[in-house]
N, CA, C and O of each residue as an XYZ file, in Angstrom:
732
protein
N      92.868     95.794     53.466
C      92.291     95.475     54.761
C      93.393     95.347     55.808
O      93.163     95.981     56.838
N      94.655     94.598     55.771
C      95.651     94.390     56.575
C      96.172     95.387     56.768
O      96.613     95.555     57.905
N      96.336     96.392     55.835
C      97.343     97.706     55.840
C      95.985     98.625     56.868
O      96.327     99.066     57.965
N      94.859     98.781     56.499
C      94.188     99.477     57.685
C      94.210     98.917     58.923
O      94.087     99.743     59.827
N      94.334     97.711     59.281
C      94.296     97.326     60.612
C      95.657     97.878     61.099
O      95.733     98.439     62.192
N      96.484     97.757     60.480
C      97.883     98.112     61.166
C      97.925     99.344     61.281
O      97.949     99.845     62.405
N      97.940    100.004     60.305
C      97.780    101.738     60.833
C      96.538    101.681     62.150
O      96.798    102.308     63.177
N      95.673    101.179     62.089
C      94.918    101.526     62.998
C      95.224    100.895     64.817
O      94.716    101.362     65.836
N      95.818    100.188     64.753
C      96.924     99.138     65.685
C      98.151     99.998     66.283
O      98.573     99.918     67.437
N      98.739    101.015     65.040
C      99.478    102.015     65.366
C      99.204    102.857     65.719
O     100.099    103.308     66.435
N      98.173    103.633     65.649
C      97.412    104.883     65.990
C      96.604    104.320     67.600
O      95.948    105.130     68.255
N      96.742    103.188     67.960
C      96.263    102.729     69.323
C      97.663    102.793     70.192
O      97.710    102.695     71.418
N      98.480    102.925     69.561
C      99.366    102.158     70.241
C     100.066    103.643     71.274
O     100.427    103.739     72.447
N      99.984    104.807     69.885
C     100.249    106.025     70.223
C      99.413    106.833     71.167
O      99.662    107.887     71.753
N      98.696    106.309     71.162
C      97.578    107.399     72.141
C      97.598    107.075     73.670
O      97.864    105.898     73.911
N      97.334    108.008     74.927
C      97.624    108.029     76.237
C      97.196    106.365     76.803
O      97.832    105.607     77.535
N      96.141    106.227     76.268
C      95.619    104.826     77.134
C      97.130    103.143     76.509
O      97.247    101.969     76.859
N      97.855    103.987     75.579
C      99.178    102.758     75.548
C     100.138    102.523     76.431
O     100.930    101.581     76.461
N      99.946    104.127     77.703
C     101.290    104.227     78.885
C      99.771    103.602     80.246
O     100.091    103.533     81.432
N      98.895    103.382     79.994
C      97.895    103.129     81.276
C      98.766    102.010     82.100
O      98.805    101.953     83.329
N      99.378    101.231     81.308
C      99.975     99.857     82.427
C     101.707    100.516     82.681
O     102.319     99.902     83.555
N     102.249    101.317     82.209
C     103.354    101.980     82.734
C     103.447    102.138     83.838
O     102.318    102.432     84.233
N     104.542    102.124     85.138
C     104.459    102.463     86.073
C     105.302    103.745     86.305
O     106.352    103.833     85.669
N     104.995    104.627     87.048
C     105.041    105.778     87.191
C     106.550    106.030     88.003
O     107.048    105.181     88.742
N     107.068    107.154     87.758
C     108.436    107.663     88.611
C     108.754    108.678     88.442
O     108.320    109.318     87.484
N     109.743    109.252     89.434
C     110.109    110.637     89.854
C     109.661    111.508     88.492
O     109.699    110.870     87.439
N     109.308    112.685     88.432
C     109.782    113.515     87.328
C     108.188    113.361     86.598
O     107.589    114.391     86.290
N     107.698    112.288     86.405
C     106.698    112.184     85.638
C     105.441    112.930     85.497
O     104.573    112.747     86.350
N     105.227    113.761     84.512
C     104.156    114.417     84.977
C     102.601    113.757     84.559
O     102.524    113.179     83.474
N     101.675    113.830     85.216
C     100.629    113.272     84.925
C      99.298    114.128     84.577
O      99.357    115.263     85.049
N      98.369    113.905     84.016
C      97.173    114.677     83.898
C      95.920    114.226     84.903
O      95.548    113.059     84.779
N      95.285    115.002     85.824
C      94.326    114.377     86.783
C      93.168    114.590     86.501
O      93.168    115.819     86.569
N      91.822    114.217     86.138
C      90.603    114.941     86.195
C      89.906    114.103     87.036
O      90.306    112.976     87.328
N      88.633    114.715     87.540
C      87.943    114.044     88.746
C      86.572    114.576     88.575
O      86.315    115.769     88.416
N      85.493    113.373     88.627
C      84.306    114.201     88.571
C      83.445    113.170     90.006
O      83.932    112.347     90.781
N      82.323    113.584     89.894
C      81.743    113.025     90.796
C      81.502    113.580     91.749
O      80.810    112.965     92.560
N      81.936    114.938     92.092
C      82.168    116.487     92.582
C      81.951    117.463     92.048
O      82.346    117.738     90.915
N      81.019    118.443     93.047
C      80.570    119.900     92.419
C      81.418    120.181     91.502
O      82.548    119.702     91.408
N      80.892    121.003     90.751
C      81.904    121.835     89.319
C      83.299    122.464     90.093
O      84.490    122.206     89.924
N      82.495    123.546     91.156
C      84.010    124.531     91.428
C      84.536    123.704     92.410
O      85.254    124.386     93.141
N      84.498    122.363     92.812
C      85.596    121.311     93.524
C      86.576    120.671     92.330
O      87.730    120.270     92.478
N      85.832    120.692     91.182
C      86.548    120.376     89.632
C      87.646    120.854     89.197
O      88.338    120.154     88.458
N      88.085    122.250     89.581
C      88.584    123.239     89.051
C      89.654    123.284     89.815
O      90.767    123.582     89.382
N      89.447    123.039     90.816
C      90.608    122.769     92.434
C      91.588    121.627     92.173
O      92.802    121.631     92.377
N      90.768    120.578     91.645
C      91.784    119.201     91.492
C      92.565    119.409     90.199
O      93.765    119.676     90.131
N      91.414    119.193     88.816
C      91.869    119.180     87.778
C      93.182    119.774     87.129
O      93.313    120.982     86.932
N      93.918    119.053     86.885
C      95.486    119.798     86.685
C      96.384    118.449     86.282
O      96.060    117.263     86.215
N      97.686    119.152     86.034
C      98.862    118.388     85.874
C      99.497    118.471     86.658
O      99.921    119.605     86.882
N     100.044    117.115     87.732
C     100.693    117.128     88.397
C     102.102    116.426     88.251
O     102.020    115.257     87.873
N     103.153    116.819     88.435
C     104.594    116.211     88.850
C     104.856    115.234     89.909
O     104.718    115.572     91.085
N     105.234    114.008     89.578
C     105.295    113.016     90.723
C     107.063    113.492     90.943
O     108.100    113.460     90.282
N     106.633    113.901     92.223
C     108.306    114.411     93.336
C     109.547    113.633     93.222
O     109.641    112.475     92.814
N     110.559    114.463     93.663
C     111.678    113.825     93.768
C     111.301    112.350     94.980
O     111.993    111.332     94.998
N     110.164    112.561     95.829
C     109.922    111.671     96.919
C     109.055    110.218     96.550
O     108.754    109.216     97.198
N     108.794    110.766     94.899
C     107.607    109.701     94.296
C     106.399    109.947     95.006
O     105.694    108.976     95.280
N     106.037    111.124     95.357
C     104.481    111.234     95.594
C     104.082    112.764     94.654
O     104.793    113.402     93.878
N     102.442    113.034     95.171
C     102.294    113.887     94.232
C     101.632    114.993     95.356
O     101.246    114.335     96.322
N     101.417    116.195     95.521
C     100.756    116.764     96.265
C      99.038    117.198     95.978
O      98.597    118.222     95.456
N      98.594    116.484     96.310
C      97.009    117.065     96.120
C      95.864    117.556     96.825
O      95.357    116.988     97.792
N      95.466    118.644     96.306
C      94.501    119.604     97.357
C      93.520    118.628     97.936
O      92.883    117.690     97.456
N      93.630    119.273     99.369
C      92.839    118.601    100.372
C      93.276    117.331    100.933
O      92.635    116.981    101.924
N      94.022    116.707    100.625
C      94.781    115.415    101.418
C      96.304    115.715    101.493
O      97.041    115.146    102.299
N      96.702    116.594    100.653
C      98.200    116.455    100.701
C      99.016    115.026     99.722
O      98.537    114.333     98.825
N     100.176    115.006    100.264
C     100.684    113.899     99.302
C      99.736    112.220     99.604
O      98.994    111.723    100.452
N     100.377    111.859     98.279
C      99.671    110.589     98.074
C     100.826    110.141     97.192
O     101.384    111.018     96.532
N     101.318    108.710     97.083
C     102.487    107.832     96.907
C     101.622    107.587     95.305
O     100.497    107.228     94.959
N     103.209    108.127     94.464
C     102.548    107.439     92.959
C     103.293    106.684     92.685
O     102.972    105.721     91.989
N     105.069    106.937     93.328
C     106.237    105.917     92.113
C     105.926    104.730     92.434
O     105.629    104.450     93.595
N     105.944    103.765     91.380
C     105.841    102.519     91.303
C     104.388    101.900     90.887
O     104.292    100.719     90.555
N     103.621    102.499     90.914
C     102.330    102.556     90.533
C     101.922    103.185     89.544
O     102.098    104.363     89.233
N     101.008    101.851     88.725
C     100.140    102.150     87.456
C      99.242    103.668     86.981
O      98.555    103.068     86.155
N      98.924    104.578     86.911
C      97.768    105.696     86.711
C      96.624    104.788     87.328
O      96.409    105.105     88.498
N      96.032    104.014     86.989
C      95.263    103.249     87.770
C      95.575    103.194     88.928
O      95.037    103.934     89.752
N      96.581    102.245     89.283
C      96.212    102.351     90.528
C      96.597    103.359     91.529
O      96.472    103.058     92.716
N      97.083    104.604     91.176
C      97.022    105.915     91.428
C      95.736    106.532     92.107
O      95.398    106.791     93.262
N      95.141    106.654     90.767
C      93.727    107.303     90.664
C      93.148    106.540     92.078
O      93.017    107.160     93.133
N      92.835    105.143     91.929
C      92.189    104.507     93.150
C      93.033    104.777     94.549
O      92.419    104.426     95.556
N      94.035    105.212     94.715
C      94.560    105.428     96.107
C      94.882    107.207     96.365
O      95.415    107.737     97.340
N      94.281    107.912     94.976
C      93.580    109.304     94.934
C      92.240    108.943     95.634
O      92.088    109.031     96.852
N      91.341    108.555     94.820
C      90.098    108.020     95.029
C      89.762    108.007     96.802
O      89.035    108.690     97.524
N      90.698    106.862     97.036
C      90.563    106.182     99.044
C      90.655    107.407     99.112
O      89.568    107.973     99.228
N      92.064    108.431     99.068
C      92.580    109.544    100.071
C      91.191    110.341    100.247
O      90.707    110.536    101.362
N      90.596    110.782     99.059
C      89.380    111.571     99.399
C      88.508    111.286     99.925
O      88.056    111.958    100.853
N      87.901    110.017     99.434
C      86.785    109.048    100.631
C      87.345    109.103    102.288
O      86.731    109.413    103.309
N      88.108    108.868    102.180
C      88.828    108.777    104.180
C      88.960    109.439    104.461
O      89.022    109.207    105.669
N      89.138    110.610    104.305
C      89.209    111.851    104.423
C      88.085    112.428    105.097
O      88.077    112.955    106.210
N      86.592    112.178    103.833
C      85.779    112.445    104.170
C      85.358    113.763    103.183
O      84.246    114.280    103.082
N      86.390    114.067    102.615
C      86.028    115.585    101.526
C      85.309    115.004    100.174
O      84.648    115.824     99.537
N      85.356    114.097     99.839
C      83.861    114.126     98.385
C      83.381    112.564     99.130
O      84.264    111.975     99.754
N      82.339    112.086     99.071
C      82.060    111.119     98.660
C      81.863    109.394     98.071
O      81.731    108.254     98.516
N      81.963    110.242     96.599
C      81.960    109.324     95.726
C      82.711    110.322     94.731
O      82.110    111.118     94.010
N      84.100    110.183     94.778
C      84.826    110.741     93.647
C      85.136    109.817     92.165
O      84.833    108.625     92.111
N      85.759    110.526     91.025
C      86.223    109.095     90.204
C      87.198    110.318     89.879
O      87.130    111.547     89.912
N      88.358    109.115     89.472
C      89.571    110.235     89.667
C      90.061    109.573     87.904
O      90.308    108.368     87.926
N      90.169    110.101     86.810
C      91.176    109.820     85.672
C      92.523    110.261     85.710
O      92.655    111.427     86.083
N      93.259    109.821     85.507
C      94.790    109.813     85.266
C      95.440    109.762     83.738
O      95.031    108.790     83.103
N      96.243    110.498     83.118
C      96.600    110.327     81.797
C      97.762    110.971     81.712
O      97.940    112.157     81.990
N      98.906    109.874     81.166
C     100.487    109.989     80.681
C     100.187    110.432     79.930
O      99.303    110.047     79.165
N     101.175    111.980     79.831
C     101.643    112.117     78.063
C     102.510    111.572     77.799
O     103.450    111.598     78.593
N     102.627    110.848     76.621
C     103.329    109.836     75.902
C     105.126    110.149     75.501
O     106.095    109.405     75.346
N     104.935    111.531     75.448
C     106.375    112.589     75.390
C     107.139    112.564     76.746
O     108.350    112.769     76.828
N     106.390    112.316     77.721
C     107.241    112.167     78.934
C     108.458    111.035     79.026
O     109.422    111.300     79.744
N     108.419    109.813     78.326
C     109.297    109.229     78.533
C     110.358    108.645     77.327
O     109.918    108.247     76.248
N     111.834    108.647     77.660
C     112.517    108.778     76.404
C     113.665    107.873     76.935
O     113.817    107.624     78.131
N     114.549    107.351     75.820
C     115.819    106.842     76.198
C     116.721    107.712     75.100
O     116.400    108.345     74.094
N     117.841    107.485     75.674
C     118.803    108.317     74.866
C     119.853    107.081     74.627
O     119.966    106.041     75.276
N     120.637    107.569     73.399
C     120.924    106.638     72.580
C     122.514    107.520     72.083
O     122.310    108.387     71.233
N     123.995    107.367     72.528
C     124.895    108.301     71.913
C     126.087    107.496     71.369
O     125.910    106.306     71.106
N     127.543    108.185     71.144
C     127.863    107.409     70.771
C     128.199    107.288     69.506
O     128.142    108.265     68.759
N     128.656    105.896     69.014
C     129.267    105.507     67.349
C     127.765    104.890     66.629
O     127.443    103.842     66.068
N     127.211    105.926     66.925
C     125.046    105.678     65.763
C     125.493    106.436     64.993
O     126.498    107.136     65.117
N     124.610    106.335     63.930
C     124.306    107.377     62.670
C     123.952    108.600     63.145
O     124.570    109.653     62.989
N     122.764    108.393     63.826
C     121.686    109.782     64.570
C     121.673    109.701     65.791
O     120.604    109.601     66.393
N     123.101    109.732     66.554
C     122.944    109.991     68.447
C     121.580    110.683     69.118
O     121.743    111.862     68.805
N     120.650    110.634     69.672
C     119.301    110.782     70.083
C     118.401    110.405     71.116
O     118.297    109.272     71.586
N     117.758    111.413     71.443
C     116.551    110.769     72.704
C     115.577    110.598     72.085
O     115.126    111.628     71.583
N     114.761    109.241     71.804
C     113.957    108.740     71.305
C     112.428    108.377     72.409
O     112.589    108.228     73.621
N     111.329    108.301     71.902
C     110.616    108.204     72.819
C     110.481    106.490     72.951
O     110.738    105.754     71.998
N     110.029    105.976     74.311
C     110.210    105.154     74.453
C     108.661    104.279     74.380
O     107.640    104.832     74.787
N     108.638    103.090     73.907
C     108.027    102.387     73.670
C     107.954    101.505     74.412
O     109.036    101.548     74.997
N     106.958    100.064     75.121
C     106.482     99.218     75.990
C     107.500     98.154     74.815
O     108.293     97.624     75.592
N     107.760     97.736     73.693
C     108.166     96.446     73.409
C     109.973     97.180     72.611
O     110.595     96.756     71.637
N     110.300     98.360     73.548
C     111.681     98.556     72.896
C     112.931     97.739     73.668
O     113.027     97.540     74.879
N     113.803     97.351     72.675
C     114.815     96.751     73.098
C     116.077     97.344     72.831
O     116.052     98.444     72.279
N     117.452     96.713     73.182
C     118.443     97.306     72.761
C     118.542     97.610     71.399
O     118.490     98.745     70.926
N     118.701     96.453     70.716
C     118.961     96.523     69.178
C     117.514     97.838     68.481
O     117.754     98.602     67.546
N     116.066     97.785     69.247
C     115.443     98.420     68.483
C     115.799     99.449     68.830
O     115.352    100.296     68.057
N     116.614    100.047     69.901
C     116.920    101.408     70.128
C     117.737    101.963     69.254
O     117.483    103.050     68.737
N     118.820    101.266     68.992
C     120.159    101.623     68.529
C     119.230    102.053     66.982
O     119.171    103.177     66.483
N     118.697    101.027     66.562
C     118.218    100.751     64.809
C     117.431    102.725     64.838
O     117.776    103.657     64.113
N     116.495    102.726     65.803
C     115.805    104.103     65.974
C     117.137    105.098     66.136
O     116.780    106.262     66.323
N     118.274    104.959     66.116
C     119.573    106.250     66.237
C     120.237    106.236     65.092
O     121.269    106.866     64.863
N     119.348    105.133     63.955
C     119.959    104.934     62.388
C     121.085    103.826     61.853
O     121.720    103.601     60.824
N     120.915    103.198     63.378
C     121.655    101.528     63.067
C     123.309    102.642     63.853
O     123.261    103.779     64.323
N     124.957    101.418     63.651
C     125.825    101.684     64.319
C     126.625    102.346     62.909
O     126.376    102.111     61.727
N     127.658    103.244     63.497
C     128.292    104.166     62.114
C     129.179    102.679     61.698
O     128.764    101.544     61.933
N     130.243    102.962     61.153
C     131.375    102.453     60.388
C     132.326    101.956     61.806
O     132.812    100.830     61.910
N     132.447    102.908     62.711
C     133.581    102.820     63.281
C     133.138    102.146     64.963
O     134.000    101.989     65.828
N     131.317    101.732     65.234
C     130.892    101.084     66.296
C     131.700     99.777     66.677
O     132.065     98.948     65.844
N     131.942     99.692     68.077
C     132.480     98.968     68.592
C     130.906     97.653     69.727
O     130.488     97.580     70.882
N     130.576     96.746     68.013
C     129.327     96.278     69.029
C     129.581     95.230     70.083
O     128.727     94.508     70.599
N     130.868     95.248     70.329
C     130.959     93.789     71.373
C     130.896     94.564     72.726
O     130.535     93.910     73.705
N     131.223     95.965     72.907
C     131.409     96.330     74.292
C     129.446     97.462     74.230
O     129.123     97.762     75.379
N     128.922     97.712     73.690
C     127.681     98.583     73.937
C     127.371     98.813     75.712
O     127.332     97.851     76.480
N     127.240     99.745     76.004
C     127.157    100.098     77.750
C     125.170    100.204     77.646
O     124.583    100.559     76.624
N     124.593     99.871     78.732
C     123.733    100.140     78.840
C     123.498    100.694     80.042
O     123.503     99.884     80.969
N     123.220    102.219     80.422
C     123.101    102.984     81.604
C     121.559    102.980     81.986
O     120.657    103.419     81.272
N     121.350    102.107     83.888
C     120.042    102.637     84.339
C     120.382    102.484     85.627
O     120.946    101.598     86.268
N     119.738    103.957     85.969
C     120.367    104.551     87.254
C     121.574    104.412     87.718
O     122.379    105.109     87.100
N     122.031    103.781     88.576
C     123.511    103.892     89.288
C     123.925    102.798     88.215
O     124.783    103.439     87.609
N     123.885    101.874     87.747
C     124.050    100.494     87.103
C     124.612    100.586     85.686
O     123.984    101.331     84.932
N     125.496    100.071     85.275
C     125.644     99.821     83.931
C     126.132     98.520     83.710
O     126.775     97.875     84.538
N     125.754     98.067     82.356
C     125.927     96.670     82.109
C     126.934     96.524     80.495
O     126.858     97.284     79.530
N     127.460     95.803     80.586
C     127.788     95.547     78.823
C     127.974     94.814     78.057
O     128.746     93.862     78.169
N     127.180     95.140     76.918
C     126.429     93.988     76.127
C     127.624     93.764     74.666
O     128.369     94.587     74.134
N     127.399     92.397     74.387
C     128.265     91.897     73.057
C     126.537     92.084     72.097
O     125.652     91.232     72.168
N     126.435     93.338     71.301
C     125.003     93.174     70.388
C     125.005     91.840     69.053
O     123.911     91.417     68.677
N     125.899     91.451     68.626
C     126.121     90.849     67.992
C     125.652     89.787     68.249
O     125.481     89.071     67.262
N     125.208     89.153     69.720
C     124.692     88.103     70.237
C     123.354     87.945     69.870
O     122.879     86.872     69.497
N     122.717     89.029     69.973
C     121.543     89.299     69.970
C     120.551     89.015     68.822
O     119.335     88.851     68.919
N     121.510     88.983     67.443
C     120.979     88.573     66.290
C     120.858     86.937     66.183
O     119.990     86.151     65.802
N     122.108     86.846     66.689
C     121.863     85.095     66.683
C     120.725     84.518     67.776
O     119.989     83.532     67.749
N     120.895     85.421     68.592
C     119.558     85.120     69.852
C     118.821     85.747     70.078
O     119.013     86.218     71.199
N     117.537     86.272     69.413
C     116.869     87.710     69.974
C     116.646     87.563     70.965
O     116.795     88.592     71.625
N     116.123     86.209     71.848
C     115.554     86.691     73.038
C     116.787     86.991     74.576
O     116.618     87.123     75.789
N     117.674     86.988     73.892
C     118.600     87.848     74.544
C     118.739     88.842     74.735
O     119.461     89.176     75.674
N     118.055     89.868     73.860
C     118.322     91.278     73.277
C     117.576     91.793     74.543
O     116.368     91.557     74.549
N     118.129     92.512     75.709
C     117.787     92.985     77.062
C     116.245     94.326     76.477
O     116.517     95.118     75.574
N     114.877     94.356     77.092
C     114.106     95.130     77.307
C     114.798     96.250     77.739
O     115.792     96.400     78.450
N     113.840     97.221     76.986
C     114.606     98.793     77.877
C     113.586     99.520     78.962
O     112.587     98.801     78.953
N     113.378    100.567     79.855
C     113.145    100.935     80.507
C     113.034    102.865     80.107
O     113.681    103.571     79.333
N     112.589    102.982     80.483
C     112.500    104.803     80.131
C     113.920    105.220     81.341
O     114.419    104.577     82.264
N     114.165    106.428     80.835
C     115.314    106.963     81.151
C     116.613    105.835     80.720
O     117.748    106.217     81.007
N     116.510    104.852     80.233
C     118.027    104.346     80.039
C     118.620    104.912     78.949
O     117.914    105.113     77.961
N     120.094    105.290     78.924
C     121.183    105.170     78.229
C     121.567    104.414     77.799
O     121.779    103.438     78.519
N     122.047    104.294     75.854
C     122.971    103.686     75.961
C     124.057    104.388     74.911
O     123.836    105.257     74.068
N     125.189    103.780     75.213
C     126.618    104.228     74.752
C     127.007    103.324     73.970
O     126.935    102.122     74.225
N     127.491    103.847     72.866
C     128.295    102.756     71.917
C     129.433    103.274     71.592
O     129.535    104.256     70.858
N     130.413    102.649     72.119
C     131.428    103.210     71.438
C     132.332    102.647     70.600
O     132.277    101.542     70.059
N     133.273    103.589     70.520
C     133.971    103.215     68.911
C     135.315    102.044     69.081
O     136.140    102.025     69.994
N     135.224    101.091     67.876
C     136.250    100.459     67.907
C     137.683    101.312     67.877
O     137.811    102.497     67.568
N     138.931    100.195     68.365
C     140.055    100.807     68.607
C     140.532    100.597     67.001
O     141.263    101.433     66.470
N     140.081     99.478     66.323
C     140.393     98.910     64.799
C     139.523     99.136     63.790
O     139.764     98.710     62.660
């Protein structure tokens, strides 16, 4: 009974509705469908769109609409307004859906398996590194770099066991670097 709940806990965890509270950024591509509108108005929207280098997305009949920083939810609903104010449907309903492959951290360096791993809502440093096959022989864990965006930070991992809740959350697109002791 326990072993089915967990596989089944895992198999939730994997599927599009696990990135719904993710917030969205440059690069990201999204899936749109919209009903509530004639069929061949269906065919016009429905698609995958790329949120811009500008963090918006371009969509027929309103033009851009602001996604970075915002949920698929609350996307869809400020899809939704653009068309209502507009005045072009109605009563639209707009779905939104991450593919789950879109977002990754990369992991290089003194690991077993240097790698871009996909990223998970409860990943941390240490669970990243462990997903690149734990640190080789020759890791240097007091200096570990952690790269996001312009920023890097550096972590003593060793802390982290004695304190998990130290162990820094990760973010999609972060780096991290481990490098090798001098000894």
């Amino acid at each position: 009974m326990r072993t089915s709940l967990l596989a089944l806990l895992a198999l939730a965890a994997l599927s599009p509705t696990a990135f719904a509270d993710a917030v969205l950024r440059a690069g990201d591509p999204v899936e749109m469908r919209i009903s509530g509108v004639p069929t061949d108005e269906q065919t016009q929207v429905n698609n995958v769109y790329t949120v811009d280098a500008n963090g918006m997305v371009n969509m027929p009949y309103i033009n851009k609409v602001r996604a970075e920083g915002l949920t698929p939810a609350q996307l869809a609903s400020a899809i939704e307004n653009g068309y209502k104010s507009a005045k072009i449907f109605s009563n639209p309903t707009i779905t939104i859906m991450m593919q789950p492959q879109t977002r990754f951290v990369n992991i290089g360096g003194a690991v077993r398996a240097p790698a871009r791993i996909s990223f998970t809502e409860d990943m941390t440093l240490l669970t990243a590194i462990s997903a690149a096959g734990g640190f080789n022989d020759f890791a240097d864990q007091k200096r570990v770099r952690l790269l996001r965006g312009s920023e890097a930070k550096v972590y003593d991992v060793r802390q982290f066991r004695r304190e998990p809740g130290l162990d820094p959350k990760l973010q999609p697109g972060d780096k991290i670097e481990v490098p090798q002791s001098f000894f």
